[in-house]
C-alpha positions in Angstrom: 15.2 -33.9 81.4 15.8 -37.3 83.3 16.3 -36.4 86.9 19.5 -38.8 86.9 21.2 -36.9 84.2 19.9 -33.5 85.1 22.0 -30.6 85.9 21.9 -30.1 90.0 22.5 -27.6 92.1 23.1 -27.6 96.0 22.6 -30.8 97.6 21.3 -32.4 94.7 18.1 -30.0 93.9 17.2 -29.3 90.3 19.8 -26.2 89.0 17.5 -23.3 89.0 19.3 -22.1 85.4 20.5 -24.3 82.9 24.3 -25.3 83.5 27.0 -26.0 81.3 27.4 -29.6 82.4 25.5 -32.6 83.2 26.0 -35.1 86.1 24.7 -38.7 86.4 25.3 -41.4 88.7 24.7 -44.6 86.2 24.8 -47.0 89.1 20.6 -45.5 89.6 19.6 -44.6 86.4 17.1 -47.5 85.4 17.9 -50.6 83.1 16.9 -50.9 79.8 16.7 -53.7 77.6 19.3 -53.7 74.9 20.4 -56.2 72.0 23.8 -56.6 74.6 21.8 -57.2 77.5 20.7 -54.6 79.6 21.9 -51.0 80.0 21.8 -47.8 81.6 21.8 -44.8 79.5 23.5 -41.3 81.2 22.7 -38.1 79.8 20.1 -39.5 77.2 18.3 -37.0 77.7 16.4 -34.9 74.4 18.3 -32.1 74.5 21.7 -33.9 74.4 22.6 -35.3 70.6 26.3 -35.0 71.4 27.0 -37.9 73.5 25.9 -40.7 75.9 27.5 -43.0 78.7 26.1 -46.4 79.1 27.0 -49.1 82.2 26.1 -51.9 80.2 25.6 -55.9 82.1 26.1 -58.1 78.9 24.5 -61.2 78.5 25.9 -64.6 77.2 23.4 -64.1 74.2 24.2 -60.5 73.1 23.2 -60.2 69.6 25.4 -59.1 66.6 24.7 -55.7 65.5 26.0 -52.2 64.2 25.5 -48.3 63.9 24.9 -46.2 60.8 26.2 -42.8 62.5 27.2 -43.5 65.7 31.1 -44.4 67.1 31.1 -46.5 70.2 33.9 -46.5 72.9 33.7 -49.9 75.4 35.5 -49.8 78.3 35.3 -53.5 79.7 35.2 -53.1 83.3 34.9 -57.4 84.2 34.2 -60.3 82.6 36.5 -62.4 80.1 35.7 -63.5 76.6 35.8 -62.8 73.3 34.7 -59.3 71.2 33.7 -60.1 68.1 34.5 -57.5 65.5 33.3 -57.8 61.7 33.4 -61.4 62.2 36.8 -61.3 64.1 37.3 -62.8 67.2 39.6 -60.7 69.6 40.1 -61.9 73.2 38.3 -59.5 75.6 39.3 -58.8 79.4 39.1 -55.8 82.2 40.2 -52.5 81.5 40.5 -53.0 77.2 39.1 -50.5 75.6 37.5 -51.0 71.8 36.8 -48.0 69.7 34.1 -48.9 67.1 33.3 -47.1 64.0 30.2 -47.1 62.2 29.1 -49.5 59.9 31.2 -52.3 61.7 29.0 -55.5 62.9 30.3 -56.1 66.7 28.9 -58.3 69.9 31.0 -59.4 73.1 30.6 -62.9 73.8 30.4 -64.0 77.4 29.2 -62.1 80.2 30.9 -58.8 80.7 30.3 -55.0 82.5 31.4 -52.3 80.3 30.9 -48.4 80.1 30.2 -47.5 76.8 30.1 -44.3 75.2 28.2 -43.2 72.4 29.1 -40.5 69.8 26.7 -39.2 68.7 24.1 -39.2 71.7 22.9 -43.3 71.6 19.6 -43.3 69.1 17.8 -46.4 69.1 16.9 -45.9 65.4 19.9 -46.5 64.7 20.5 -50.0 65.7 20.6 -52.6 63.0 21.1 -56.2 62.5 21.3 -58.1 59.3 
């Protein structure tokens, strides 16, 4: 299990039995190179498949792409610009919030924050681009 989305117990130690919640603080979990820019994955750990949370940094250049199975929640937390959707162009600022089903092709365009959750857990096999 990744120590930053590990059950803890006291003062932060390791939970001596499994709990029935998980805690992460996303600000230390470690960046990742994604087709958005970078991000940083909570609870993507392999015995979670039901859900992630991701503080994503966008870049200028994120690429277009979509998900076979999984729904996406953004959150934008700053930046302005646009979010394009299945080739529509929707004006993007702090605090919107786009739900995004499977199958639909989607980028933001400008440089943006944004917590996003994934449903199911985030898979990176199922990223695609045409």
């Amino acid at each position: 299990m990744n120590p930053r989305s590990a059950a803890v117990g006291p003062a932060g130690a390791p939970a001596a039995t499994k709990k029935n919640y998980m805690i992460t603080q996303l600000d230390t979990v470690p960046a990742v190179p994604c087709p958005c820019g970078q991000s940083r994955r909570g609870f993507a750990t392999p015995d979670n498949a039901l859900a992630t949370i991701h503080l994503v940094d966008i870049s200028i250049d994120a690429k277009t792409h979509y998900h076979k199975q999984m729904t996406e929640i953004y959150l934008v937390l700053e930046g302005e610009g646009f979010m394009e959707l299945d080739g529509e162009r929707i004006a993007a600022k702090p605090m919107m919030s786009i739900f995004i089903k499977p199958g639909c092709r989607h980028r933001l365009v400008g440089k943006f924050r944004i917590v996003n959750v994934a449903i199911p857990a985030f898979d990176p096999r199922d990223e695609w681009f045409d």
